[in-house]
C-alpha positions in Angstrom: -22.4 19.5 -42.3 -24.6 19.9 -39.4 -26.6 16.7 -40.6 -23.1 14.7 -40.3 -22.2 16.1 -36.6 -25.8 15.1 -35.5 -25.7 11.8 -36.7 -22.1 10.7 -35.7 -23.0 12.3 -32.2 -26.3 10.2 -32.2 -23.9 7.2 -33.2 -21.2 7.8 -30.4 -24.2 8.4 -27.8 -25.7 5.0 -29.3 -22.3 3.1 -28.6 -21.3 4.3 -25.7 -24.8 4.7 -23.8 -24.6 3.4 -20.1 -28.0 4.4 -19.7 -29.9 1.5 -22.0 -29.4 -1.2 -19.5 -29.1 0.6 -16.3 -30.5 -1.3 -13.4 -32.7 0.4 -11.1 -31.0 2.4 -8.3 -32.5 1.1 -5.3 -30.9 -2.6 -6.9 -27.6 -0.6 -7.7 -27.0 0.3 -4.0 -28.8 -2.7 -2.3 -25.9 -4.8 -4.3 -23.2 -2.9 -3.6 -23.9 -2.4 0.2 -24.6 -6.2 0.7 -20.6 -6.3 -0.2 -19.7 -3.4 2.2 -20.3 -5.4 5.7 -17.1 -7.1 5.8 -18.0 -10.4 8.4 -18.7 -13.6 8.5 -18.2 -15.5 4.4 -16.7 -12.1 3.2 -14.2 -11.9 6.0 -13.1 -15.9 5.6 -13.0 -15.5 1.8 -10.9 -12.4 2.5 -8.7 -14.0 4.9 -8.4 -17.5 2.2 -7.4 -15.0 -0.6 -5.2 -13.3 1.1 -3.2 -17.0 2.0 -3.2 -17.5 -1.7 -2.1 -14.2 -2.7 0.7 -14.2 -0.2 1.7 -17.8 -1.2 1.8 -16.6 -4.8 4.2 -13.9 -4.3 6.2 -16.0 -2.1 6.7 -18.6 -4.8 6.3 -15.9 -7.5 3.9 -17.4 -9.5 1.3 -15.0 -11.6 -1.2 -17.6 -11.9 -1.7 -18.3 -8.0 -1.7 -14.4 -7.5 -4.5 -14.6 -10.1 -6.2 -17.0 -8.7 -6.5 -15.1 -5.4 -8.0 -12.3 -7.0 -11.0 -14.5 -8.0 -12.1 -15.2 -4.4 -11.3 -11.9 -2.9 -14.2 -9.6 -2.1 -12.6 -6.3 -0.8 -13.5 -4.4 -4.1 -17.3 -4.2 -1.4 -15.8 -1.4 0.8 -14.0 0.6 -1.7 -16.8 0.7 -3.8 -19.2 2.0 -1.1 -17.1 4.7 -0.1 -17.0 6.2 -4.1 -21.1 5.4 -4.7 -21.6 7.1 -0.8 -19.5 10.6 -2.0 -21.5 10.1 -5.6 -25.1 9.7 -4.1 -24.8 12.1 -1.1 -25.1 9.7 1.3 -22.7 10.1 4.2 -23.4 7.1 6.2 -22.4 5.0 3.4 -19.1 6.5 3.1 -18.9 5.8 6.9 -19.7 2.3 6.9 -17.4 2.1 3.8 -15.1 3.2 5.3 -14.8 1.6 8.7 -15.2 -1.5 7.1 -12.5 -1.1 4.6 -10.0 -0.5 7.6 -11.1 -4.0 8.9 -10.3 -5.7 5.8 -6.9 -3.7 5.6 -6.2 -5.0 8.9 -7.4 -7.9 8.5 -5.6 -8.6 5.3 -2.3 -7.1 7.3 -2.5 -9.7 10.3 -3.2 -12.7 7.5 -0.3 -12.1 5.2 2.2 -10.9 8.0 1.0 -14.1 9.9 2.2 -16.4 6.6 5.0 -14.2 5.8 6.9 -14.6 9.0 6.2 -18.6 9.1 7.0 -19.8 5.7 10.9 -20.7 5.2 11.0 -18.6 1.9 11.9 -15.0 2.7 13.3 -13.8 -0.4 11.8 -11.3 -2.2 10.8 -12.1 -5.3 10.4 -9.8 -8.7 6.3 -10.3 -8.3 6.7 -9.1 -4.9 9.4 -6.4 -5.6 7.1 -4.9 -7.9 4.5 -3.9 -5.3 7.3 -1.9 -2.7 6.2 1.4 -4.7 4.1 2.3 -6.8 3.7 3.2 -10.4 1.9 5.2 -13.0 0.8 1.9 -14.1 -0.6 0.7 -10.5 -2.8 4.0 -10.5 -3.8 3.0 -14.2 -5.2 -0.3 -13.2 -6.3 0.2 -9.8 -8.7 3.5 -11.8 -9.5 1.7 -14.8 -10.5 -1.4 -12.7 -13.1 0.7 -10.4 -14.0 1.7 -13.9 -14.6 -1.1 -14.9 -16.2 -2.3 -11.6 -18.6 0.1 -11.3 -20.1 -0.5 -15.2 -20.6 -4.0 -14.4 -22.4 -3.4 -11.0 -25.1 -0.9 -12.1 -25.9 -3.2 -15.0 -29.4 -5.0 -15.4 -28.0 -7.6 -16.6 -24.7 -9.1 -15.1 -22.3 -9.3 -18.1 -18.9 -11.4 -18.3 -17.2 -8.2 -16.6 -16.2 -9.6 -13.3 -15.5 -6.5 -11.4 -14.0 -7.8 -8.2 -10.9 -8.7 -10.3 -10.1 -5.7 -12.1 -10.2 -4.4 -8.2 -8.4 -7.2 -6.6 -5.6 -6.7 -8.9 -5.2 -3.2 -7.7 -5.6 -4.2 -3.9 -4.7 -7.6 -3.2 -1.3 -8.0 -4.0 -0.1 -4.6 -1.9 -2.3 -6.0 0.9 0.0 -8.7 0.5 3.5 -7.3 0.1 2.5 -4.9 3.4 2.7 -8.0 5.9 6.1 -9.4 3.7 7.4 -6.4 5.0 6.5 -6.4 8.4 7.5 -10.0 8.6 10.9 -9.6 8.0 11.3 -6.3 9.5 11.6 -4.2 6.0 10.1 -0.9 6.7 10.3 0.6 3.7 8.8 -2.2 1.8 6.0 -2.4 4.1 5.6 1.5 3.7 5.6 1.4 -0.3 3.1 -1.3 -0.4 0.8 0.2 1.8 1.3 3.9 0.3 0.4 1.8 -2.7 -2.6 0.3 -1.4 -3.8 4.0 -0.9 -3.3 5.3 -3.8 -5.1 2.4 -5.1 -8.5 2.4 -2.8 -8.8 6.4 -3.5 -8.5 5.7 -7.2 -10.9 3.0 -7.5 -12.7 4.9 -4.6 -13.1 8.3 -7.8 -13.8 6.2 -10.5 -17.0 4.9 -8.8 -17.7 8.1 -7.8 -17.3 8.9 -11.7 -19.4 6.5 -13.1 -21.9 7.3 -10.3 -22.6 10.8 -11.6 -22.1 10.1 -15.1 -25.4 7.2 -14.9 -27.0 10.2 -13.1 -27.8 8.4 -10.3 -30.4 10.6 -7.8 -28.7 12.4 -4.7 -29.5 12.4 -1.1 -32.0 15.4 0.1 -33.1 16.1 3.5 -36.2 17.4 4.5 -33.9 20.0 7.6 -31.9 22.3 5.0 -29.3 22.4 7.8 -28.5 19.0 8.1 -28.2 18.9 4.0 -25.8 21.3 3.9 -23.5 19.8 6.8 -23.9 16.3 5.1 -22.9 18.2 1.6 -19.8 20.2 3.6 -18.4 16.6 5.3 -19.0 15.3 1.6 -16.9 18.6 -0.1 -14.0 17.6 2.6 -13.8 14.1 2.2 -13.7 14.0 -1.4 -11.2 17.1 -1.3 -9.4 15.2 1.1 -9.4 12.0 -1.0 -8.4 13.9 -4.3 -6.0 16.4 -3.3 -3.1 14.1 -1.9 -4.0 11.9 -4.7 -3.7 14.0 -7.3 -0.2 15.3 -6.1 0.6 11.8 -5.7 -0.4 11.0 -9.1 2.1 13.5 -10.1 4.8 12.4 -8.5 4.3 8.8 -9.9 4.4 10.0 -13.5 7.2 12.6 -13.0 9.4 10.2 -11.7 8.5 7.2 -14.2 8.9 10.3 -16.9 12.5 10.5 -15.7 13.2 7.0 -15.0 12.3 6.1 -18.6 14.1 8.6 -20.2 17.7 8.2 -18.1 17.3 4.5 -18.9 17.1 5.6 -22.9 19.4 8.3 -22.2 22.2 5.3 -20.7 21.3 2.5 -23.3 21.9 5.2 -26.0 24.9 7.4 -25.5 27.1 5.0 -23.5 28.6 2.4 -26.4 32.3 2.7 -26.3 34.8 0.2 -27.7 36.7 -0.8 -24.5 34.4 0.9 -21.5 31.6 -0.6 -20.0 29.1 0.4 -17.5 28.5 -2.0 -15.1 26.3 -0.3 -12.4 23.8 2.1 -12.8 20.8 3.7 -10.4 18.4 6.7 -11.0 18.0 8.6 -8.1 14.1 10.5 -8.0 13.2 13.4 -5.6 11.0 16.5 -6.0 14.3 18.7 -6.1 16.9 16.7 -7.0 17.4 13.5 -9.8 20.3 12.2 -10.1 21.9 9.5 -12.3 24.6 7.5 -10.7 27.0 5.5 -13.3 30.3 3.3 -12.5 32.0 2.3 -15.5 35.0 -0.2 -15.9 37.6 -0.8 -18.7 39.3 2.1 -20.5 38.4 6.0 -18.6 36.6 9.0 -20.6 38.0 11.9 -21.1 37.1 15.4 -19.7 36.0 16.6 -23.1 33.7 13.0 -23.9 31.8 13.7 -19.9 31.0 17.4 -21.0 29.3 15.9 -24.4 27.3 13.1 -22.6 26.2 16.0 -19.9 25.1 17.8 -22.9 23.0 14.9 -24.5 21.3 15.1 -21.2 18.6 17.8 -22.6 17.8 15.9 -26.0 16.1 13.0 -23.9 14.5 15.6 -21.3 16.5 15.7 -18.5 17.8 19.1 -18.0 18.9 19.8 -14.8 19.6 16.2 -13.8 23.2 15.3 -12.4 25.0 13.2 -14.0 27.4 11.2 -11.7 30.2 9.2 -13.6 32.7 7.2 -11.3 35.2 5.1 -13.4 37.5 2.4 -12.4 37.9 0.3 -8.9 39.3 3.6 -6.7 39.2 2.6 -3.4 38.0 5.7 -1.9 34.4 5.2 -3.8 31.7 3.4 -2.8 31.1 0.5 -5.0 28.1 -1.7 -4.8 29.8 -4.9 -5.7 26.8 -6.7 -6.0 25.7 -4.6 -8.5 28.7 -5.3 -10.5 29.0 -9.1 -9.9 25.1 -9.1 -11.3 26.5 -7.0 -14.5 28.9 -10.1 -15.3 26.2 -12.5 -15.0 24.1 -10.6 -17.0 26.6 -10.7 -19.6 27.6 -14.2 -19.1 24.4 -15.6 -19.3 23.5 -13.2 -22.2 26.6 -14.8 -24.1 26.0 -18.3 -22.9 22.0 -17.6 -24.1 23.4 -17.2 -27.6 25.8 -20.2 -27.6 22.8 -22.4 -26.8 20.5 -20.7 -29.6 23.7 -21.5 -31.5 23.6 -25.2 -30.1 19.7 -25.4 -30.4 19.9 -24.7 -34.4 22.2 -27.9 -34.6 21.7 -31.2 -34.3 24.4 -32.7 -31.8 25.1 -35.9 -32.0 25.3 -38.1 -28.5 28.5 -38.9 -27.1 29.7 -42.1 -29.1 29.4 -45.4 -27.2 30.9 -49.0 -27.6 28.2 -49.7 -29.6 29.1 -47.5 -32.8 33.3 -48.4 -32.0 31.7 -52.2 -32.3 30.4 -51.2 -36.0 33.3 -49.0 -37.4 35.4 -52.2 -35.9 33.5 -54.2 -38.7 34.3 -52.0 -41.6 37.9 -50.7 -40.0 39.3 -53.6 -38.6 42.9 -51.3 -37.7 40.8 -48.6 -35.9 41.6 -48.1 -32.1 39.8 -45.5 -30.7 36.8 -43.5 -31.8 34.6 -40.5 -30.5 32.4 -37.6 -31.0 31.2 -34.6 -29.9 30.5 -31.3 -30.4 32.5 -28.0 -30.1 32.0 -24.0 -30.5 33.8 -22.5 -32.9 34.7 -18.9 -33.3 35.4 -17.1 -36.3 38.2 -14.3 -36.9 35.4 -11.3 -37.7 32.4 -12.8 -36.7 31.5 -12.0 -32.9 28.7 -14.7 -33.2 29.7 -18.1 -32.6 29.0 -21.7 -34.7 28.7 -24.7 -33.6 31.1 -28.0 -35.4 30.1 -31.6 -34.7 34.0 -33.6 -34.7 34.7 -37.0 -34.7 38.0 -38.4 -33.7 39.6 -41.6 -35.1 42.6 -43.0 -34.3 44.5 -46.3 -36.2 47.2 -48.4 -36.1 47.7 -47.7 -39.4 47.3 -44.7 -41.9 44.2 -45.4 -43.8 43.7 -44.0 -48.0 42.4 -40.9 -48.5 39.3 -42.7 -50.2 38.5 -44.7 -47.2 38.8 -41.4 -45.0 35.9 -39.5 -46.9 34.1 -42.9 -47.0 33.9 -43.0 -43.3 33.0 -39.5 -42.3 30.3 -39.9 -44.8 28.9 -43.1 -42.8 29.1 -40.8 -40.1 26.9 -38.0 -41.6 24.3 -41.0 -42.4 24.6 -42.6 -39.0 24.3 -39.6 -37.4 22.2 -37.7 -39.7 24.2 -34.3 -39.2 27.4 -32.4 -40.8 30.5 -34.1 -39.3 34.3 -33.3 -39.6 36.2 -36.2 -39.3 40.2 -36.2 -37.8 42.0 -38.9 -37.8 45.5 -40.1 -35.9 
C-alpha cells in the first residue's frame, strides 16, 4: 500500500512539477518589471487597445473585444504588484502600483473620450455584462493571473499567452468605466470599476500564489529594522488587498447562489393553465432578497401563494420574500417595458417555431405568368392560377404545419381525372406536396 501512495505521489509531483523548467529568477523579475513602466510603446498600445475594446462593446462584437486583448499590455502592473508582495520586495509593489493607476486612468480618459463621441450610445448585452460583477469575472480574472504567472516564469515561452487571460479580466471593465461616464450612468461606471478591482487584486493573489509555490527567494536586508518595516507594510498591503476581496468574493457568490436558484425556483413552480408571469426581478442585499413577480391572466388563490411561499425552501431560499402582484391595478407600479419585452419574447418565440416549421418545407415561389402560360397549354379553359404557402393549425396539436395550396380557377368544371392530373404536374413542377383547389 505504501509502495502505491509513493508512486502515484511521485506521478502527480511528475505531472504537475512547475519546477522542471523554471527559468532563473533574476530573468523571472527582469521580464516582468520591463512590463511594469507603463510609457512610451506600452502606454500607445494601451491607449490603441483600449479604442478597439471600446469600439467592440459599442458594436457588440466578441471578436473585436478579443482582438483588443491581443495588443493590450496592462497585465505588466498587476503582475508586479503580486510578484513584489511574493518576493518581499516593496519597491516593486510601489512601482506596480503607481503605474497601474496610470494605465487605469489612462484607459478611463481613452474609452470615455470614444464613448462620448461615437453616435452609438446604447448599451449593449457585451457591455451590460461588465456593470457588475460575477462569480464568473473573479474566476477568470484569478485563473488568468494563474495562468499568467506559469507562462512568465517559464524557460521556455510556451503557447500560453498570458496577457490575454489578463486582458480578458481587465480590458473590457476598463472599457465599460468611460461608457459610463460618457453618458452620465453612475452606477454603470461604479460596477465596472468595482469590477476592475476585484479583478486586479485577484490576478494581483494568484501571482503572488504562483510566486511562493516556485519558491522563488525573498528579499533580506542586511538592518533587521528596516526588514521588519518592509515585512509589516508587506503584512498590511496584502491584508489590505485580501480582506475586502475576500468579503467581496462572498458577496458575488451569495448573490449569484440566489439569483440562480429564484430563476429555477420561477421557471419551475409557476406553469398554470391561464396565468402567466410577465415580469420578474430578483432583488440581492446582505439582509434582505426579494423576488418581485407580476403575473397576468387568471389570479391565484390565497391557498395556491401560501404553497409557492412554501416551495421557497426546497430550492434554498428560506427567508426570501416573495412579492406576487397580479393583474393591471392601477395603484401598482408596473414596469411596462418589462411587460411589452415579455410579448415579444413570446411572439418571436412562436414566430421562431413557425419558421423552423417553414424551414423543414420546401415553399414553392409565388406562381408567375410564366407557369399560367404552361397550364394554358394543357388547360385551355383555365383563368386564373396561383400558389403559395399557408400555416395550418391542428385541433390538438399546439405545434403548427405548414400546406403548400394552389388555386385554379375555370370557365368550366373540369373531370375529376383531369383534377388529380394537374395537381400532380404541380407536385413534379414544383417538386413538393401540393393541395390543389379549384373554382
Amino acid at each position: 500500500m505504501g509502495e502505491v501512495t509513493k508512486a502515484v505521489k511521485n506521478f502527480i509531483e511528475h505531472r504537475f512539477s512547475l519546477l522542471e523548467d523554471k527559468a532563473e529568477e533574476p530573468v523571472i523579475i527582469d521580464s516582468i518589471k520591463k512590463n511594469v513602466d507603463f510609457k512610451g510603446a506600452n502606454l500607445w498600445a494601451l491607449i490603441f487597445a483600449i479604442f478597439i475594446a471600446s469600439i467592440g462593446l459599442n458594436v457588440n462584437s466578441t471578436a473585436v473585444i478579443i482582438g483588443a486583448m491581443l495588443i493590450s499590455p496592462i497585465m505588466g502592473p498587476v503582475m508586479g504588484v503580486g510578484l513584489g508582495i511574493g518576493i518581499n520586495d516593496l519597491e516593486l509593489v510601489k512601482k506596480g502600483g503607481k503605474n497601474l493607476l496610470v494605465a487605469t486612468l489612462f484607459g478611463i480618459l481613452t474609452s470615455t473620450l470614444y464613448f462620448y463621441i461615437t453616435p452609438l450610445h446604447e448599451a449593449q448585452s457585451e457591455l451590460l455584462a461588465r456593470t457588475s460583477p460575477s462569480i464568473w469575472d473573479v474566476f477568470i480574472a484569478f485563473f488568468g493571473g494563474l495562468a499568467g504567472m506559469v507562462a512568465a516564469s517559464r524557460n521556455q515561452r510556451s503557447n500560453v499567452i498570458p496577457g490575454v487571460a489578463i486582458a480578458t479580466a481587465l480590458m473590457p471593465p476598463l472599457c465599460t468605466t468611460g461608457f459610463g461616464l460618457a453618458t452620465g450612468n453612475w452606477m454603470y461606471a461604479l460596477g465596472a470599476l468595482y469590477l476592475y478591482f476585484i479583478n486586479s487584486v485577484f490576478i494581483a493573489i494568484a501571482t503572488f500564489l504562483i510566486a511562493r509555490y516556485i519558491k522563488m527567494k525573498r528579499k533580506h536586508f542586511e538592518d533587521p529594522g528596516i526588514e521588519k518595516k518592509v515585512t509589516r507594510y508587506m503584512v498590511i498591503v496584502v491584508l489590505i488587498t485580501i480582506i475586502p476581496s475576500v468579503v467581496m468574493a462572498y458577496r458575488i457568490v451569495d448573490k449569484s447562489i440566489f439569483e440562480t436558484s429564484a430563476r429555477k425556483f420561477v421557471d419551475e413552480q409557476f406553469h398554470f393553465h391561464n396565468t402567466q408571469v410577465v415580469s420578474k426581478s430578483y432583488k440581492y442585499s446582505h439582509n434582505d432578497k426579494e423576488i418581485d413577480l407580476l403575473l397576468i391572466g387568471n389570479e391565484l388563490s390565497r391557498q395556491e401563494m401560501d404553497s409557492l411561499r412554501l416551495h421557497l425552501n426546497d430550492y434554498k431560499l428560506r427567508g426570501v420574500k416573495l412579492n406576487i402582484r397580479q393583474g393591471l391595478n392601477a395603484k401598482q407600479e408596473i414596469d411596462f417595458s418589462q411587460i411589452k419585452a415579455s410579448i415579444l419574447e413570446d411572439v418571436f418565440s412562436q414566430q421562431q417555431r413557425i419558421d423552423t416549421v417553414e424551414d423543414r418545407a420546401s415553399v414553392p415561389a409565388v406562381a408567375d405568368s410564366s407557369v399560367l402560360a404552361e397550364l394554358k397549354v394543357l388547360y385551355p379553359a383555365i383563368r386564373s392560377f396561383g400558389i403559395n404557402s399557408m400555416v395550418l393549425y391542428s385541433a390538438g396539436n399546439p405545434k403548427p404545419d405548414t400546406l403548400n395550396v394552389a388555386l385554379a380557377n375555370f370557365r368550366s368544371t373540369i373531370r375529376p381525372v383531369d383534377r388529380v392530373k394537374l395537381e400532380q404536374w404541380l407536385q413534379v413542377r414544383y417538386k413538393t406536396n401540393i393541395k390543389l383547389v379549384v373554382q
